[in-house]
Each structure stands twice: as structure tokens, then as C-alpha cells.
N, C-alpha and C positions, 0 to 999 in steps of 0.2 A: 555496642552492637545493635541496639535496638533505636539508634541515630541513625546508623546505616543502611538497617533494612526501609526506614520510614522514608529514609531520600531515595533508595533505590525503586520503590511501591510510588513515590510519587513521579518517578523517570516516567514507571510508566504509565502514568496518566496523566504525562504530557504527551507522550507516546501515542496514547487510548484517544488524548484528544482531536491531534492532529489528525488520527484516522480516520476522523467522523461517526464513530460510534456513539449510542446512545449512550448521551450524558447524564441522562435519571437515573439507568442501571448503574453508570459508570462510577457516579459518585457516589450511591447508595453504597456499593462492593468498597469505595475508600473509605468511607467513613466506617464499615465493619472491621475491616482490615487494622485502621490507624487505632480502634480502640482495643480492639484482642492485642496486637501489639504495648498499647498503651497500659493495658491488664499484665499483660505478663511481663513487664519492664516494673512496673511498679511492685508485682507481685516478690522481685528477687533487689529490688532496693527502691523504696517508696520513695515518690516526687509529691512536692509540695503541692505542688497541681491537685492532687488526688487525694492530700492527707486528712483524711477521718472520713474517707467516700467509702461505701461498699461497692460491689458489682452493680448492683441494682439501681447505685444511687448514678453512676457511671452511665450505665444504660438508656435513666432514666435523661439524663441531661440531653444523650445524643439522639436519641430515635423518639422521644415527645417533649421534651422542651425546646430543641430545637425548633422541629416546626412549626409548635405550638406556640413561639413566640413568633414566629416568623410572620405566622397568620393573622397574629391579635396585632401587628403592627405594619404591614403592608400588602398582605395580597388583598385587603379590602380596598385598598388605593386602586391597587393595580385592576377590580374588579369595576369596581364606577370609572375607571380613567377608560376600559374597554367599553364600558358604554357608553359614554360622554362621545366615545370617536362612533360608535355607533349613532348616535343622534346627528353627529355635525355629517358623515355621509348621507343619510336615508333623507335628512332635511335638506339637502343638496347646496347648504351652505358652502363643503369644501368646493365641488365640482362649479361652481358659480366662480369663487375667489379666483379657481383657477383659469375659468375660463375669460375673464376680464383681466386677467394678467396677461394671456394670448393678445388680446384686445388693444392693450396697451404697447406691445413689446414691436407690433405691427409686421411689419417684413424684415425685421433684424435680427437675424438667428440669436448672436452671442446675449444682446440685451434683453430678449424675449427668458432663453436660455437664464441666464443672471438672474432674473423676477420672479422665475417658477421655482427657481431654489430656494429663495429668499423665504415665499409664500409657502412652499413646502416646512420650511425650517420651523416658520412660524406654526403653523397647526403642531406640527410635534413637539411643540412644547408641553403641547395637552394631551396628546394621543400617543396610546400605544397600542403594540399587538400587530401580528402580522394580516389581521382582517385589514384594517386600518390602510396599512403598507398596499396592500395589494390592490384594496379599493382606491386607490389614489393613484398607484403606479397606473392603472390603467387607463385612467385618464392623462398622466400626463407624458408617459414614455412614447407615446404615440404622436401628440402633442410635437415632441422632440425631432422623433424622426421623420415625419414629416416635413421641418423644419430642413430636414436634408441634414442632421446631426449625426453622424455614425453610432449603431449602436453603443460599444465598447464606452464612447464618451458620455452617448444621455444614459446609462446606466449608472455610471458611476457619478455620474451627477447629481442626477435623483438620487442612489444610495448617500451620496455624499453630505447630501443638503439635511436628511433625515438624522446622519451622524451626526451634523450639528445642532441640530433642533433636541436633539437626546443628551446635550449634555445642559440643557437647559432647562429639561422636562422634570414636573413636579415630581412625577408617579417612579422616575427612577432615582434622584436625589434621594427619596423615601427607600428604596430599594437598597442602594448602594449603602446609605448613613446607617442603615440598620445593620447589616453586615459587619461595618466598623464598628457599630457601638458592642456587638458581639464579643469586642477583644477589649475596646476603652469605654468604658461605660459611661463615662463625660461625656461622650458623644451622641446619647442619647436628646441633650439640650441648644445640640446642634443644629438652628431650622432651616428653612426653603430661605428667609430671610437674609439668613448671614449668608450664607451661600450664594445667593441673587446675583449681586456682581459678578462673580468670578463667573458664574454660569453664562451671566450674557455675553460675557469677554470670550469667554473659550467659544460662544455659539461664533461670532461675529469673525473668530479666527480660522475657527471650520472652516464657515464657506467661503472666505478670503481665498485659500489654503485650494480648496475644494474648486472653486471658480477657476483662481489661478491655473490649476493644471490642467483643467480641462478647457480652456482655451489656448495651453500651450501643446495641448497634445490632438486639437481637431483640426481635422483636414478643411479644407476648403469645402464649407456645403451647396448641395445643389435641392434647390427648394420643388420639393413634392406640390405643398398645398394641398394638402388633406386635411388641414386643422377642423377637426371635432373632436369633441369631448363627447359627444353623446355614442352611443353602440347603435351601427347600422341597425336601418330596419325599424326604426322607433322614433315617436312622434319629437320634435324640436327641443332642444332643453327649454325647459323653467329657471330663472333666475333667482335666488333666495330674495327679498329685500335687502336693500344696501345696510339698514340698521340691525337686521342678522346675525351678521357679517362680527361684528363686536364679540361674538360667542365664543370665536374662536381664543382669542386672549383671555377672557374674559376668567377665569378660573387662576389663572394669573394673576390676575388684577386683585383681585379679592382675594389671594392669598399673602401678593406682596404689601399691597395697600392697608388690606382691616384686617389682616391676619385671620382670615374665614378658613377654618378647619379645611383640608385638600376635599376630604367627599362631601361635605355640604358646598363646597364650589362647585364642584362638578353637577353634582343637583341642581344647585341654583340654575348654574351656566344650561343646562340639557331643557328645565322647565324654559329659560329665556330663548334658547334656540327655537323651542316647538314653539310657543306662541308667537316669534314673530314670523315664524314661519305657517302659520295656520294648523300645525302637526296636533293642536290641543283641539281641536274642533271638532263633534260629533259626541256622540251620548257619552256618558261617564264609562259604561264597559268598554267599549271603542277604544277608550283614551288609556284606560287601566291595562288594555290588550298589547296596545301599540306600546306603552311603558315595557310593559313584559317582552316585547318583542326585544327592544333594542337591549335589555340587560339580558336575556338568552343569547342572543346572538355574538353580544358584545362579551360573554363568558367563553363561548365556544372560540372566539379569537383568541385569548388568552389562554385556554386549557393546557395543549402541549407546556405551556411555560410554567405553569403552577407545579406540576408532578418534580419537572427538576428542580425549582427554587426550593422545595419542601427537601427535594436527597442534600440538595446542597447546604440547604441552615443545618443537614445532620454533620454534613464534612466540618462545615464550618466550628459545631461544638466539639467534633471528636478531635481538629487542628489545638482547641483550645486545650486540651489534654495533650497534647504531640507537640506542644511548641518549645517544654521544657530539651525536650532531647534533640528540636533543632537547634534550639541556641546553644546545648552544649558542641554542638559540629560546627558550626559557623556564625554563634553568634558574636565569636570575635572579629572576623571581617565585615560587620553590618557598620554601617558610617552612620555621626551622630549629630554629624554637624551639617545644617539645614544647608548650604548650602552646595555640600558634596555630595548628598541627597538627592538634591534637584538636579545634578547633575550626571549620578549615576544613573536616577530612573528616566533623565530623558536619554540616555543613552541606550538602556535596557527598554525602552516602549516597545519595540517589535516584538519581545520575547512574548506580546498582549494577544500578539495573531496565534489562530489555531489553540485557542483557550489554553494559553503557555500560561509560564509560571508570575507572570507580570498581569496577573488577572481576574478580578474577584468571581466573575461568574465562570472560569476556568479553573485551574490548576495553581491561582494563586493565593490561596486563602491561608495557607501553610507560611508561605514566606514572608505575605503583609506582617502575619501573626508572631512574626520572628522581630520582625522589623520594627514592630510597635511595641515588642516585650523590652525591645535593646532602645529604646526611647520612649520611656513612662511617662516622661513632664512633657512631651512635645505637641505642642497647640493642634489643636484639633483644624483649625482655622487654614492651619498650611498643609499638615500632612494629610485629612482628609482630600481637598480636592486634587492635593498629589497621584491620588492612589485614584482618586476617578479621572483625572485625566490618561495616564498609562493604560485605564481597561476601558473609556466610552470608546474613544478615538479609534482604537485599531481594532477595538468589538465591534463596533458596526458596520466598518467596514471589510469585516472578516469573512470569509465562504462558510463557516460555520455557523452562522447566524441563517438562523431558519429563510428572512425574506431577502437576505443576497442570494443565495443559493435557488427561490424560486425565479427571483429577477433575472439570473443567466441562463436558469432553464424557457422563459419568457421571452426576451429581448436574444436569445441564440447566440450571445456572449463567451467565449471561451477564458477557463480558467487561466491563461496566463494572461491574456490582453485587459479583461479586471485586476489581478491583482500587478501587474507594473504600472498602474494608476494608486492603486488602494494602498499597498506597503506606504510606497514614497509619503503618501499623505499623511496616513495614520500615525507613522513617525514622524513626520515636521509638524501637524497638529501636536503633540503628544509632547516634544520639544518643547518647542514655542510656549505651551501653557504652563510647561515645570519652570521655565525661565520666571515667566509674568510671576506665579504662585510665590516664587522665590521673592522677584521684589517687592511684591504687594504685603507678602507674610511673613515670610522667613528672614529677609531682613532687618525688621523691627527688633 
């Protein structure tokens, strides 16, 4: 009974999800839910889960260990990665990159088109937050239509090119591994390093994927020629230096290369932006002001996102109480063999849209947790990037993601002409990478 109620509690919030209701309260309400449940299942026949816990000890795991661990292992990532993206805008590093890809791409929409995603993808390997997004989107969605590109197609373009650069990005590998190592705690020694492949693989298949449909689904453009990057009304842009420019990867480089800690990258890489960009230049308060500037600013990007990552490590620990009673419902039809696996979750990818159950920062945490209790020996190596490619791919390009949802309110895109782009993708992206994942891992 207390299997039933816990799948029925999670219907609906997959339910909750798709609504677009707030996800902070939403998950806070399931993770009290799954563990009063979890109390009074245990209270009338005790689960292993919980043997020799009190209430308190209970309590204690889901509403301050959770987040407590949550914090001491990636919102500080995700705090320097919001102002690292803050330094490469304000240093007009990105706005430069992007405007010499305009420069390059000349009077040819598709291949202009192609360069800005590419160039796009690349920075979010480092950057996140929907500051970020939006100070970028505005440079280059305009860039697009201009180009005479219909909105519906440089929208999802630009989203497109971002979903790929996000399965590549330090700051969420950090994000996602942590989550995992939640339920396998092996996976704690799991890093950005071992990862690195698959991650460029699945970037390079994105905008493949990403490109692909958006040149099969643009009309014929008729070129405006309006190309600027700069906001009317305002003196010429400035150019970063071309040696700048390197900053962008750069936190990459020094993670994959010398294994440099993620936030002393991002310092490093933010100190080498401002200096070759002149950003360090004037008295020492000046320089201590404009520091403070970019990690304020680059905070408040990030905020909305912090409140639900903190309800969701709660879901996440009270799942880890709740998964004995899903595996007694169903964890006889979970599959164990890697290769029926790869095949079921690229079949199931879409359930990833509208924070469904195929989702870590959705309504998935329950089911992963099922799925990884019914395969204890299973390599971290394969079913980890399993489980991120089913939620990057069709999370980002979801209408539930905070900067799609600005980007249609923006570019005056209506929800079905984005998503009869967005599904098709996030599902062939999402495919395609449980295939690769399979031969590269689950094979061996």
C-alpha cells in the first residue's frame, strides 16, 4: 500500500510538473510527503533503508543533509561558473567571439547560422545561468533574424546549440554526478576527466542533430541586414583582444589537461579574462569593486536555481528512503542487461520533457533510484552518462526551463512551432547517445 500511494504521489508530480508550477515548493511538498509516508511504512514493518534510524535521524538526512551536502559539493561550482559567465560578458569577450563569427559567416545565412551555434556551444561549456543565456541570446537572435532566419528556427537554434554546450559544461557534470553519487557512492570518484569524451561526443551530436533540423525545417531567407551586436543608440562596439578570446575554453583546459580544481579554473580563467582585457586596471578598490561586481551579479543569475536544487537534494534523500517500496512494485520489470537498458531509455528520452519521470532535475530521481538499486555492480562509466543524456538533451530543450520560456516570450515564438522542433531533437539527441554510451561502455 505504501508502494502505491508513493507512485500515485509521484503521478502527480509529474502532473505538478508539466503544469509549470513551482518546482521549489513542488519538490519541498514531495520530499515531506515521500518521507511521512516513508515513517509510517516503516513504522507497521521496518525497511532496511531505515534500520536503527529514529525520526529525527530520518528528518535529519532529508531537510539538512541533503542540502548540506548538496552545497559543500556543487552550488559553489555553480556560483564561480555564474561569474566566470559574468566576466567573459562584461569583458565583451563573448559579444566580440560572436561578432567575428557574423564576420566570417559573410552573406550566407545557413553557414553564418552553423558558426554562431558552434561558438555558442563553445562558451557553455563554461557558463551557466540564465543571466548568461539572455545576455548572449540578445546578441545573437537578432544577429539571426536579421539574417532573414524565421524566428521559430533561430530560436531553437540558439536553444539548441546551448543544449549541446550543456552536456559538455563543467558546472553541470558536477551537478548531475552529485545527484548520482547520492544513490552509488562510487560515483563520487567519478570526474569531469572520465566523463570528457562522452561529453564532447554527445556536444558534437547535439548540434549535428540541432543544425540538421534546423536547416531542414527553414524556409527560404530574405536578408534584412541589420547585423549588429551592439544596442542602438550606443557608441561602436570594442573588440576584446584576439588573445582574450582563449578564456573562453580556458577553465576546460585546466581541468582536463592539469586537473586544476573546477573553481580555481574559473578564478584563474576570470583573473586572465580581465587582464587581457584591461578589466584589472585602476586602484586596487576599483578592481576589488568590479570583482564584487561580477560575483553579485553572477549570484543573482543563478538564485532562482539554488532554492530548487536545495528542495530537490531534499527529494532526492527522502527517494533514497522510498526506493525500497518502489522496487517492491516494479523492481521486477527494471532490465539489467546494459544493453536492454540503452535501449529502453532511448526509447523512454521524451518521458525527460516537462520534468517527467526520465529526469534528474524533474520527477526522475525516484525511478533512477530504482533502477540503480536493481543494478548495484553496474559501472558508473556507462549508466552514469546514460542517465545524463535522457535529462541534458530534452531539459534543455524543454519549455520548462527557465531561458526557453524567456526566449519565446522574446523572439514571439509560439509553443507548438518550438516544440515540433525541440521533442524530435531531444529524442534523436537522447537516442543516438544511449546507442554511442552502449558501444563505448556497456559493451566491454
Amino acid at each position: 500500500m505504501i508502494g502505491i500511494l508513493l507512485i500515485l504521489s509521484f503521478l502527480f508530480m509529474v502532473w505538478y510538473c508539466m503544469k509549470g508550477y513551482n518546482l521549489m515548493v513542488g519538490f519541498f511538498i514531495m520530499a515531506t510527503v515521500w518521507t511521512a509516508l516513508v515513517l509510517i511504512g516503516n513504522a507497521i514493518e521496518p525497511t532496511v533503508a531505515l534500520k536503527g534510524k529514529s525520526i529525527v535521524d530520518v528528518l535529519t538526512f532529508v531537510y539538512a543533509d541533503g542540502p548540506a551536502a548538496y552545497a559543500s559539493s556543487i552550488l559553489v561550482n555553480i556560483f564561480f561558473g555564474a561569474f566566470f559567465g559574468r566576466v567573459l560578458i562584461d569583458t565583451g569577450i563573448a559579444a566580440t567571439l560572436i561578432r567575428k563569427v557574423v564576420e566570417l559567416g559573410g552573406d550566407r545565412p545557413r553557414i553564418t547560422m552553423a558558426l554562431l551555434c558552434i561558438i555558442t556551444s563553445v562558451i557553455f561549456m563554461s557558463l551557466t545561468g540564465i543571466g548568461p543565456v539572455i545576455s548572449i541570446a540578445v546578441i545573437v537572435l537578432p544577429i539571426l533574424f536579421s539574417l532573414g532566419i524565421e524566428a521559430p528556427v533561430a530560436l531553437f537554434a540558439f536553444m539548441g546549440s546551448i543544449m549541446a554546450g550543456i552536456f559538455a559544461n563543467t558546472v553541470n557534470f558536477y551537478q548531475y554526478r552529485t545527484m548520482y553519487a547520492g544513490f552509488v557512492k562510487a560515483a563520487a570518484s567519478y570526474s569531469y576527466n572520465d566523463y570528457f569524451t562522452i561529453g564532447i561526443i554527445g556536444m558534437i551530436v547535439g548540434l549535428i542533430v540541432v543544425l540538421t533540423i534546423s536547416n531542414l525545417t527553414m524556409k527560404k531567407t530574405t536578408h534584412n541586414w541589420v547585423v549588429d551586436a551592439q544596442p542602438s543608440g550606443t557608441a561602436g562596439p570594442t573588440n576584446a583582444p584576439w588573445w582574450s578570446w582563449f578564456a573562453v575554453i580556458l577553465p576546460v583546459i585546466l581541468l582536463v589537461a592539469w586537473k586544476v580544481p573546477v573553481i580555481a579554473g574559473f578564478i584563474i580563467s576570470a583573473v586572465y579574462a580581465m587582464a587581457t582585457t584591461g578589466k584589472l586596471r585602476g586602484s586596487y578598490k576599483e578592481v576589488c569593486r568590479r570583482f564584487a561586481k561580477y560575483f553579485s551579479d553572477g549570484t543573482v543569475d543563478v538564485a532562482p536555481m539554488i532554492g530548487f536544487l536545495l528542495a530537490l537534494a531534499m527529494f532526492n534523500n527522502a527517494a533514497t528512503y522510498a526506493s525500497p517500496y518502489f522496487t517492491a512494485i516494479i523492481g521486477g520489470i527494471v532490465p539489467t542487461n546494459h544493453l536492454v537498458l540503452a535501449i529502453v531509455f532511448a526509447i523512454l528520452a521524451p518521458l525527460a520533457f516537462f520534468r517527467g519521470p526520465m529526469n534528474w532535475v524533474g520527477s526522475g530521481a525516484a525511478i533512477f533510484s530504482v533502477v540503480l538499486a536493481s543494478n548495484p555492480g553496474i559501472a558508473v562509466q556507462f549508466m552514469y552518462p546514460l542517465t545524463a543524456a535522457v535529462t541534458i538533451f530534452p531539459q534543455h530543450l524543454d519549455l520548462t526551463q527557465s531561458w526557453v520560456a524567456w526566449g519565446m516570450s522574446y523572439a514571439k515564438v509560439s509553443s507548438s512551432d518550438y516544440m515540433k522542433r525541440s521533442i524530435p531533437t531531444g529524442w534523436i539527441c537522447a537516442a543516438i547517445m544511449c546507442l554511442v554510451i552502449y558501444v563505448m561502455y556497456g559493451a566491454m
